[in-house]
C-alpha positions as CSV (number, residue, x, y, z in Angstrom):
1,X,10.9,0.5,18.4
2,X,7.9,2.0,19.6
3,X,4.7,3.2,18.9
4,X,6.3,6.6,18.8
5,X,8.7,6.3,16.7
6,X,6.2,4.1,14.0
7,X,4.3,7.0,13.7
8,X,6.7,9.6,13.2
9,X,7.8,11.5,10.1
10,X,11.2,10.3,10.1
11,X,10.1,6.7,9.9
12,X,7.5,7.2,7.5
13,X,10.4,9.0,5.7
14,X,12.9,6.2,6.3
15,X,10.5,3.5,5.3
16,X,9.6,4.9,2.0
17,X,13.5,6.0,1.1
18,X,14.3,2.4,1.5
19,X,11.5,0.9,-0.4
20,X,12.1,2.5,-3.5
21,X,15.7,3.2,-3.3
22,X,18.0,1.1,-5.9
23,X,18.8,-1.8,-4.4
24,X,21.9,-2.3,-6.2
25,X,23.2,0.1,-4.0
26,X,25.5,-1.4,-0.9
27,X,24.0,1.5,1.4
28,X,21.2,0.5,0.6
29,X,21.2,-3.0,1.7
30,X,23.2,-1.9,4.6
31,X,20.6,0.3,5.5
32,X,17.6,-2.2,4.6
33,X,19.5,-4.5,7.2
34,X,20.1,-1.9,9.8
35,X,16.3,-1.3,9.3
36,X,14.7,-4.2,9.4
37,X,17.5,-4.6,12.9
38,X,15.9,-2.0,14.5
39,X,11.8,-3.2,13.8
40,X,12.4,-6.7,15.8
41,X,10.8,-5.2,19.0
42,X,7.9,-5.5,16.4
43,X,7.6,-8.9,14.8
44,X,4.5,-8.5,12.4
45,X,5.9,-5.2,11.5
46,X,9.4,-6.7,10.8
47,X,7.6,-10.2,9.0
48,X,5.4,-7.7,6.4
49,X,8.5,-4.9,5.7
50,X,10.7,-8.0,4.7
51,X,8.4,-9.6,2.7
52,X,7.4,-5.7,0.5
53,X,11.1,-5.5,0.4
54,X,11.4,-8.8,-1.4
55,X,8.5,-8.1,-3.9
56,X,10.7,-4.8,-4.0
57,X,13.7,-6.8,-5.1
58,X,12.2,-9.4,-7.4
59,X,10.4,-6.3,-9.6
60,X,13.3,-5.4,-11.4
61,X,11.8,-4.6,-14.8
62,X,12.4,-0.9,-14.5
63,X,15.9,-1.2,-13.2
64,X,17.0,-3.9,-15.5
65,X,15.0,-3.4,-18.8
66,X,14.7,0.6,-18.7
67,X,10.7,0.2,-18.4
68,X,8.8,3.1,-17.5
69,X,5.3,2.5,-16.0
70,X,4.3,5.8,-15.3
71,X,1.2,7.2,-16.8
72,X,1.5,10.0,-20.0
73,X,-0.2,12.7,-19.5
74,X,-0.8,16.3,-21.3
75,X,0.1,19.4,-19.8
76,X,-3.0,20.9,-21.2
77,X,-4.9,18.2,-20.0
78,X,-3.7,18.8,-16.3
79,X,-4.2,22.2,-17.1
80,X,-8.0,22.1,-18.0
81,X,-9.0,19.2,-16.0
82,X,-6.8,19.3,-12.2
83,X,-8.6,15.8,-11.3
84,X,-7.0,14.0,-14.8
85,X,-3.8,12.5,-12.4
86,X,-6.5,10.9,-10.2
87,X,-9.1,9.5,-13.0
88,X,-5.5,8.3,-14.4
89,X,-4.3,6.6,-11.2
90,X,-7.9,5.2,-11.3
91,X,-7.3,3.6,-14.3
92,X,-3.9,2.2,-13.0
93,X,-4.6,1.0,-10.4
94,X,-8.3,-1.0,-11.6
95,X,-6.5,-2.9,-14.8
96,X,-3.4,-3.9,-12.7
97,X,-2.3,-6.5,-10.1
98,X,-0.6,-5.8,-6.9
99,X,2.8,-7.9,-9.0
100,X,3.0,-5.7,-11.3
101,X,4.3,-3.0,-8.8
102,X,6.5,-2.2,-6.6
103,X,7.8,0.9,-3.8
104,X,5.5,3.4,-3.9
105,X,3.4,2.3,-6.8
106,X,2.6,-0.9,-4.6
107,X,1.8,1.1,-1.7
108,X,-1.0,3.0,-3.6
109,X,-2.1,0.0,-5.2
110,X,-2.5,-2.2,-2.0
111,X,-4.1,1.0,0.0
112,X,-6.5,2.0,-3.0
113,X,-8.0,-1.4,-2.6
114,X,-8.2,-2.1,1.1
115,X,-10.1,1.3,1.1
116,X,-12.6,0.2,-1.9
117,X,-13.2,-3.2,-0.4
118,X,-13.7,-1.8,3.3
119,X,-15.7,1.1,2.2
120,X,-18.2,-0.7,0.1
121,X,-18.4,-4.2,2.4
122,X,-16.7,-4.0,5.0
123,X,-13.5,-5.9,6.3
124,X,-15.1,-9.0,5.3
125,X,-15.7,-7.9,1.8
126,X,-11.8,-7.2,1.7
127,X,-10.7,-10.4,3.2
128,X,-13.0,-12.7,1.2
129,X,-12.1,-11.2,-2.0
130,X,-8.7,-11.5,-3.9
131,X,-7.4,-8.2,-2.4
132,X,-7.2,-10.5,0.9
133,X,-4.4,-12.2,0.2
134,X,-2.6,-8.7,0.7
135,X,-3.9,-8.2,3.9
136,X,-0.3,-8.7,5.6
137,X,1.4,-6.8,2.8
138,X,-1.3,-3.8,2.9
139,X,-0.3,-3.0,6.5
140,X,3.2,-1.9,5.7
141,X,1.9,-0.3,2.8
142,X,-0.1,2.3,4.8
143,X,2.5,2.9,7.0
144,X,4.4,4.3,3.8
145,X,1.1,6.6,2.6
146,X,1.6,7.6,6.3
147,X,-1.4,6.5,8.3
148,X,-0.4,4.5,11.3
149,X,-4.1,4.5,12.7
150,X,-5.2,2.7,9.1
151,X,-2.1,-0.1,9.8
152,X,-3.0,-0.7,13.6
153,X,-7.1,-1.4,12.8
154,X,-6.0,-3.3,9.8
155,X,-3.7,-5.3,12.3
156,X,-6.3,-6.0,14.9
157,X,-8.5,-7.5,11.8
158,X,-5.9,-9.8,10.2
159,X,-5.1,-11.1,13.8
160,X,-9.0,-11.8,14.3
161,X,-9.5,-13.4,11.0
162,X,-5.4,-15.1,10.2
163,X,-6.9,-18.4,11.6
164,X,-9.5,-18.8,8.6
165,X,-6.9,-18.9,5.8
166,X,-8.1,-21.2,3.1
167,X,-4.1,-22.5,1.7
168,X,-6.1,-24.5,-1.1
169,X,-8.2,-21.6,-2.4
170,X,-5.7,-18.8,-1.7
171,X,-8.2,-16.6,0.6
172,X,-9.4,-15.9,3.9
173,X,-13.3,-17.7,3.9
174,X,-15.2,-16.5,6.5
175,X,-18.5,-16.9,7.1
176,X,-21.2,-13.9,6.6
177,X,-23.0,-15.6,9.9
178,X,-20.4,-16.4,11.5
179,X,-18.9,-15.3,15.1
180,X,-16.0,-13.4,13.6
181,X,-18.9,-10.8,12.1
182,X,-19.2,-8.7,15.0
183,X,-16.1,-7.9,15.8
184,X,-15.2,-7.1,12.2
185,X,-17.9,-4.5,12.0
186,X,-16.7,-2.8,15.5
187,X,-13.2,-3.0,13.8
188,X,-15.3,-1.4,10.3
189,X,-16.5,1.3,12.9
190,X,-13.0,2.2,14.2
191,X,-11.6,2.6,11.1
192,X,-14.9,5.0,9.7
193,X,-13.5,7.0,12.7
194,X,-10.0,7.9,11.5
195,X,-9.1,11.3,9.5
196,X,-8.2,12.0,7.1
197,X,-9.6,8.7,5.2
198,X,-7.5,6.4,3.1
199,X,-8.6,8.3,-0.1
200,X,-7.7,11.8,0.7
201,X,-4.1,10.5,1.8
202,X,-3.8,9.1,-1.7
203,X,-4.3,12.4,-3.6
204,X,-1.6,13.6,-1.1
205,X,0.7,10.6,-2.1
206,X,0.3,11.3,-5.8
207,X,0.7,14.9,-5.1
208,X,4.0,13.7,-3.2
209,X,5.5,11.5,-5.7
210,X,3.8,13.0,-9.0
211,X,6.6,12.1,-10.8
212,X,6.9,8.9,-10.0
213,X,3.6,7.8,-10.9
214,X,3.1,10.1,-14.4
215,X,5.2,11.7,-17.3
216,X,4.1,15.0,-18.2
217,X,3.9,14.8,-22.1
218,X,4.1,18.8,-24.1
219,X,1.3,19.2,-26.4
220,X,3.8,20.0,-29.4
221,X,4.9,16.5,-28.5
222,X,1.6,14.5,-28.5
């Protein structure tokens, strides 16, 4: 597969169809198969879509116990304030963990917080704090909010720093002085570069799958 056909709609399209799709479903799983087939030609690609898809599979509150996670919210409220779905997600997404979700919620999650950590320290700041031990699950992740340029920087940074895994404590520890610095800030530089930013494709993804993320309460109702 190549880097063509990553980028493209219909993968982008493919990729989150087959994340949040029931998995109870032989199509499915036939398709999930054919899928994860036809990413070989890209091994990390193939290691991180299989390992989503299993968190995928082993969330199965909502399927099995009729849970719904997604956010209430007024009609009026929308109405009078058009940023409430975002201060919501805010909330989500900051008194969660990344286990708690699954499809498309875990996409946002895992992309909300590799943008925060990045943004406000750096790659290092995002590999040295818990969020790091995402890192190889936050690639696919953006490839479903549909930024490939995100993924490929994000690749280039685990591959520098995947040799400084700490198995005991959990997290990448990497030293603020050491030679890996450098290169992560040219890496913090390239990814500075790409537009739109990780935050505007997230309003778009909520826009996108509104429903899936809130339930629009009527006032008579509340």
């Amino acid at each position: 597969m190549t880097d063509e056909h990553l980028g493209s709609d219909e993968f982008r399209e493919a990729l989150r169809r087959l994340l949040t799709a029931d998995a109870t479903d032989p199509t499915i799983r036939q398709d999930r198969e054919d899928f994860l087939e036809g990413l070989k030609e890209t091994p990390a690609l193939h290691a991180l879509f299989k390992r989503l898809l299993w968190r995928a599979a082993h969330r199965s509150d909502i399927a099995d116990n009729e849970v719904d996670i997604r956010t209430a919210v007024l009609r009026s409220d929308m109405k009078h304030h058009k940023d409430r779905p975002w201060t919501l997600f805010l909330d989500l997404v900051n008194y969660s963990e990344f286990p708690d979700f699954a499809g498309v919620h875990a996409a946002a999650y895992l992309a909300f917080w590799y943008e925060a950590e990045v943004y406000n320290g750096g790659h290092h700041q995002f590999f040295t704090n818990s969020t790091g031990r995402y890192a190889r699950e936050t690639v696919p992740a953006l490839v479903v909010l549909g930024t490939m340029e995100h993924a490929r920087v994000l690749e280039r940074a685990i591959a520098l720093v995947e040799g400084d895994w700490d198995a005991e404590w959990n997290c990448f520890v990497i030293d603020r002085d050491g030679p890996l610095i450098k290169s992560l800030r040219e890496i913090d530089h390239a990814y500075h570069t790409i537009e739109p930013d990780i935050t505007e494709l997230l309003h778009r993804f909520l826009d996108e799958h509104f429903d899936a993320f809130f339930r629009v309460i009527e006032d008579e109702k509340a």
